[in-house]
N, C-alpha and C positions, 0 to 999 in steps of 0.2 A: 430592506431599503438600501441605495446603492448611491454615496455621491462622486459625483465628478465633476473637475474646475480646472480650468485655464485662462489664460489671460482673456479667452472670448466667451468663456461663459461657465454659469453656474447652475447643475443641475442634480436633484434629489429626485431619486427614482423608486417606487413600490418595486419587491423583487423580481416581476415579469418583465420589469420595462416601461413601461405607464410610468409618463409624467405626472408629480406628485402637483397639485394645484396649487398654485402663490408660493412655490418654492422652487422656478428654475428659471432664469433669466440667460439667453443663449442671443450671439449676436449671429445676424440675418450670413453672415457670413459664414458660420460656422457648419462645414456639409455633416457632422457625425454627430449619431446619437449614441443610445444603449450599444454597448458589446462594442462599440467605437464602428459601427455599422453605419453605412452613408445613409441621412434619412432622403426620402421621398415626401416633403411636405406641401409638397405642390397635390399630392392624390386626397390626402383624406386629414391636414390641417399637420401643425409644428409635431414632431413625434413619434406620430401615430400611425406612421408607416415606413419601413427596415428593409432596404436593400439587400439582404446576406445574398452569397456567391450564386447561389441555388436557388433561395424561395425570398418570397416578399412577405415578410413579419409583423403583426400587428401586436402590439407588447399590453393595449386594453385587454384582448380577448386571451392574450397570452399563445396564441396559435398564428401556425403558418399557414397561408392562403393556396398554399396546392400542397401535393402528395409526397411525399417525403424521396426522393428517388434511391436511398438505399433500404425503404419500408422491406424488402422481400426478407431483408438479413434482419430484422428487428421484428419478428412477427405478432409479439406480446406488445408492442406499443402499438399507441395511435397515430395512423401517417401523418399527422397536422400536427403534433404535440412539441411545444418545445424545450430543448433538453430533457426530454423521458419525464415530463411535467413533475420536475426536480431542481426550480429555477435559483432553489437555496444552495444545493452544495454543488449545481454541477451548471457547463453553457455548455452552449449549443457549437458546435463545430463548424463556420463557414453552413448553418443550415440543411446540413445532412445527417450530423451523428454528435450524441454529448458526448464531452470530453468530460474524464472523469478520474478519481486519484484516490492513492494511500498515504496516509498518513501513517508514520511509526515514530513512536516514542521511546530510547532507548536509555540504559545505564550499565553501567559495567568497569569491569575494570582489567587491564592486562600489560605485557610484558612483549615487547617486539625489538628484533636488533639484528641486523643482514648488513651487508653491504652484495646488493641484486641477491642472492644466497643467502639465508637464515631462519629464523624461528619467529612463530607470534602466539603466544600461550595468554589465553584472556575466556571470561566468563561473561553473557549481557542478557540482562533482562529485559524485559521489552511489551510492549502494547501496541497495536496496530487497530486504525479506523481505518475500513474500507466502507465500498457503497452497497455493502450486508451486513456489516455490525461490524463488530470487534474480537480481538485477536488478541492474549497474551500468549509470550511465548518465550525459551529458553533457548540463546544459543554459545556454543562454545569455540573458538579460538584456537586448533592445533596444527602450526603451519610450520614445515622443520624441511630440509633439502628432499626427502624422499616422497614427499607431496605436493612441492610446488608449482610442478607443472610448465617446466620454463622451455623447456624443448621447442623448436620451433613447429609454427602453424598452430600451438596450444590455442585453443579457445579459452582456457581461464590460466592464463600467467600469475604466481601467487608474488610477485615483486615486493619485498622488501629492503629498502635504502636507509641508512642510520637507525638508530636507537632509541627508545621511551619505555615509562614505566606509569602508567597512571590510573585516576580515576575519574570518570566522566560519564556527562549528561547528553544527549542527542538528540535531534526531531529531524527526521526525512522524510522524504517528498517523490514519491513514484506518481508522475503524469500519465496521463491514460492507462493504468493501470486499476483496475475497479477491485481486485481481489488479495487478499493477503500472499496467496500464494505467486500470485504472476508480481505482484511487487518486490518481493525477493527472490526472484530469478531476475527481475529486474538491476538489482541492485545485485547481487553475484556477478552476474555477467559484467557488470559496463561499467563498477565502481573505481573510482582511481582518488586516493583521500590524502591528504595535506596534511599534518596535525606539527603545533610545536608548542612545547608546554618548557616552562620555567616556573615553577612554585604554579601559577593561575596561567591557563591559557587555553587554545580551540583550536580546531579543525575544521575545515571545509572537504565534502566528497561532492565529488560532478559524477554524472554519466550519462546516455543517452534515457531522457526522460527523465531525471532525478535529478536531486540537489540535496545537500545535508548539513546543517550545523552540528558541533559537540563543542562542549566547553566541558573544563577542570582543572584539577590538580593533578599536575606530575613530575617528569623533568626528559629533556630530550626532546628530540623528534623526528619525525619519518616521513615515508613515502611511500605509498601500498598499491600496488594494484589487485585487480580478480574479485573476485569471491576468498576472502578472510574468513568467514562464517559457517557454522556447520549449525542447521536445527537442531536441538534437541527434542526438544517436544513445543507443540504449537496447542492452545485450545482456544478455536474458531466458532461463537456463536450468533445470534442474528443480534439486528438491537433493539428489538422487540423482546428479547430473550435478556441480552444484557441490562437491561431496565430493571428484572428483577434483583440486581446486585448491586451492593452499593459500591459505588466507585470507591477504587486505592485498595480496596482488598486483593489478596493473591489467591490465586483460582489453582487448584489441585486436579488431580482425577481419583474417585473412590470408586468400590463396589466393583471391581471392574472383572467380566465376566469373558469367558471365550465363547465363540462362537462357531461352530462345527459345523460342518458339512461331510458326511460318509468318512465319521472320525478324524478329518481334518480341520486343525483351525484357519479359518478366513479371513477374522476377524475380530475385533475387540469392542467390548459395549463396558462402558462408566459413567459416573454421575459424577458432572461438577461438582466441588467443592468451595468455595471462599470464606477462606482465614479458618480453615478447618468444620467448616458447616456446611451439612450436604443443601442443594438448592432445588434440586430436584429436576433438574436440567440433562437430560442423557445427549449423550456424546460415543460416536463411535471412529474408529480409525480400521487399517488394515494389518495384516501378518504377515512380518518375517519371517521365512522357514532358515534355520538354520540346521545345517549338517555338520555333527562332528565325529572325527575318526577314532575309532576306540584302536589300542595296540595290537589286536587281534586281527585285523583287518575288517573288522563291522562298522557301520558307522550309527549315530544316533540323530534322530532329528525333534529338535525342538523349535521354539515360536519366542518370538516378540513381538509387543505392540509396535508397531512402522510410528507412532510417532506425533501423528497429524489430527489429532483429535478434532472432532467436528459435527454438530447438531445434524437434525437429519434435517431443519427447517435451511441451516446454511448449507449444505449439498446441497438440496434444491435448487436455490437459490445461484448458489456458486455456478452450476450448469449451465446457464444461462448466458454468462459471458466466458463461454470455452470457445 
């Protein structure tokens, strides 16, 4: 259900758009409806017909009345559908494409002090809602003059200005961003964050597509630009999958197995865990090779897990908005 009210009018909407009956009083002057879309109620009665950019909208039937003119790139929808018939978490773009977003919930705590030139040493944990389920994940904070990136033409300048020390809470906002991971590239690239704490205080980060609050305790404050962040480990499942977990436990990885190909590791297979209980949830990522020099001149190569853990149901799925 959807309201909206101004001085010309009061209107309660079913999630499609459909006027809710003896619940919306709109005066003769007012040209917009649903999605602030100009209506057409000269065609088929007050509502019930949606000028968007592109297509004319009927919010009863919940569908657009011609073909979708980016249908070629969307081949898994229906050309008439609106917003990917997902009128709960996602709208419709100007009538061509849903616009659609991550949500990340964060906490952590860390230590930053430069003037342009300095260090940001900090730990955060974290949860992400994309439009395939959910993400917890671990990242760490190691930013000191020989990483910064300040050189000119840098695509990630790691800018630190004044000084803090704290601990804090967060929820940000990557717009048209559908997946975990394009939300933190998102938010890498194009983050630039405000924070100033005395005993209780907050932060604001902008970027292009994004917005973020944090609140807490600390003392100090700064000014950051870049990518501050380094993944640790992420585990990415659908929410069909996360269903089976009870929310606020902390998710692991066990059992975890290599995966070979002509004696080479490729890759890594494990089972979620949460609060220390397997779920029975498999999860795989890929392999770091790593080479090291022995004193003789030989070298050794060994493997790590890269990191990115992830169901096979969300890969699937994730493909889909590459």
């Amino acid at each position: 259900m959807g309201l909206f009210f101004n001085n010309m009018c009061t209107i309660d909407y079913y999630p499609g758009g459909m006027l809710q009956p003896g619940r919306s009083l709109s005066s003769s002057e007012y040209e917009f409806g649903f999605n602030n879309v100009e209506k057409d109620d000269e065609v088929k009665g007050i509502g019930n017909s949606l000028s968007f950019r592109y297509r004319i909208y009927d919010p009863r039937l919940v569908r657009f009345l011609s073909v979708d003119p980016l249908s070629a790139s969307y081949p898994w929808n229906s050309t008439y559908a609106f917003a990917e018939n997902r009128p709960i978490d996602g709208i419709d773009l100007e009538g061509t494409e849903w616009l659609n977003s991550t949500s990340v919930y964060s906490e952590g705590m860390g230590i930053a002090a430069g003037l342009n030139i300095g260090f940001n040493v900090g730990l955060t944990y974290g949860t992400a809602w994309d439009m395939i389920g959910k993400t917890q994940y671990i990242a760490y904070n190691l930013i000191g003059p020989s990483n910064q990136q300040l050189e000119d033409n840098s695509s990630d300048p790691r800018m630190i200005l004044g000084g803090e020390a704290s601990l804090d809470v967060g929820l940000q906002f990557a717009y048209d961003n559908p997946t975990f991971s394009k939300a933190m590239k998102t938010f890498g690239l194009s983050m630039s964050s405000v924070s100033l704490k005395w005993g209780i205080g907050g932060s604001i980060q902008i970027g292009s597509n994004t917005f973020g609050l944090r609140a807490g305790v600390g003392i100090g404050g700064t000014f950051k630009t870049g990518n501050q962040s380094t993944i640790l480990q992420s585990i990415s499942i659908t929410k069909k999958e996360s269903e089976k977990i009870a929310s606020g436990l902390d998710w692991s990885i066990g059992n975890i197995v290599q995966d070979k190909v002509n004696g080479k590791t490729v890759s890594y297979t494990g089972e979620v865990y949460a609060d220390g209980q397997a779920t029975g949830i498999i999860v795989s990522t890929g392999a770091n090779e790593i080479q090291t020099k022995n004193n003789d001149g030989t070298s050794d190569t060994t493997y790590e897990p890269k990191g990115d853990w992830k169901s096979e149901s969300y890969f699937n799925e994730e493909k889909k908005f590459e």
